[in-house]
MARMIDREN-580116 format. One record per residue (C-alpha): chain; x, y, z. Coordinates in pm, whole numbers, plus 32768, in hexadecimal, padded with zeros to 4 digits. Layout:
BEGIN
chain:px:py:pz
A:X:Y:Z
...
This chain:
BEGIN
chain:px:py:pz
A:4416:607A:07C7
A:4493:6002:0925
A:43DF:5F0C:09C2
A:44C6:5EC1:0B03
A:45C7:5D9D:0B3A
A:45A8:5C3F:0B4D
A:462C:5B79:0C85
A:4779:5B0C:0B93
A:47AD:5C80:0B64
A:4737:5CAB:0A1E
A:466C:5DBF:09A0
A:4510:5D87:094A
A:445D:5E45:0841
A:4302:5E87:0793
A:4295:5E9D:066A
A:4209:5FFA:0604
A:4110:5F88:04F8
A:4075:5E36:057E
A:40DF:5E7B:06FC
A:4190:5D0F:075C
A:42A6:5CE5:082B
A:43F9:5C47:07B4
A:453A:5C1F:081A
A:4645:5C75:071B
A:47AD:5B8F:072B
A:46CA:5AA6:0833
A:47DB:59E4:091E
A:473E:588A:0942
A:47F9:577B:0A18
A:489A:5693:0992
A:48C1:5511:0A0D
A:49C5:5425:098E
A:4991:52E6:093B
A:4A23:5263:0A79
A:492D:533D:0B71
A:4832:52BA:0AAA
A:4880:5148:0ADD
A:48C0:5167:0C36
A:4770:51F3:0C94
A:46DA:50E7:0BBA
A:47B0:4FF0:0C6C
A:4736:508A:0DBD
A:45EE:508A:0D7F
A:45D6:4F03:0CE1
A:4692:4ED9:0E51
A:453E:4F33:0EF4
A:45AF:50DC:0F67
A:449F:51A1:0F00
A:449A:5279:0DB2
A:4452:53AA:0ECF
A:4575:533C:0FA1
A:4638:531E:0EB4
A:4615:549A:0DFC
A:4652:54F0:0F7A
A:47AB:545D:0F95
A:481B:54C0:0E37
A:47A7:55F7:0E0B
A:469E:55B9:0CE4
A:452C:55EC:0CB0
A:4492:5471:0D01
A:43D1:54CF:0BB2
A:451E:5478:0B04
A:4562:5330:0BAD
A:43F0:52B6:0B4A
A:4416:531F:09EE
A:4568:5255:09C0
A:44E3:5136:0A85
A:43A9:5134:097D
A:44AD:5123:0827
A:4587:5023:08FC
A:453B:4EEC:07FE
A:449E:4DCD:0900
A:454F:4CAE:094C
């Protein structure tokens, strides 16, 4: 059953028997290893996790969860 469209363009759908919604072949982005070091690298710099998902297009959510399994110095 149709459940409308994500904002990525993918079709969401629900379940018939237990009534969830899911998204079948999910697009997720992706960040390479590079992105990922430079927001790390901008944020030990003193920008702001916010500012920082602002300039690069990313959820700050992101930026505080690699800055949390960044091994301290």
């Amino acid at each position: 059953m149709s459940n409308g469209f994500r904002k990525s363009g993918t079709q969401k759908v629900m379940c018939d028997k237990c009534k969830k919604a899911y998204t079948e072949n999910a697009i997720y982005p992706r960040y390479s290893k590079e992105q990922k070091e430079l927001a790390i690298k901008e944020y030990m710099s003193g920008i702001s996790g916010r500012q920082i998902g602002k300039i690069h297009g990313m959820s700050k959510a992101n930026v505080y969860n690699w800055i949390k399994k960044t091994p301290k110095e």
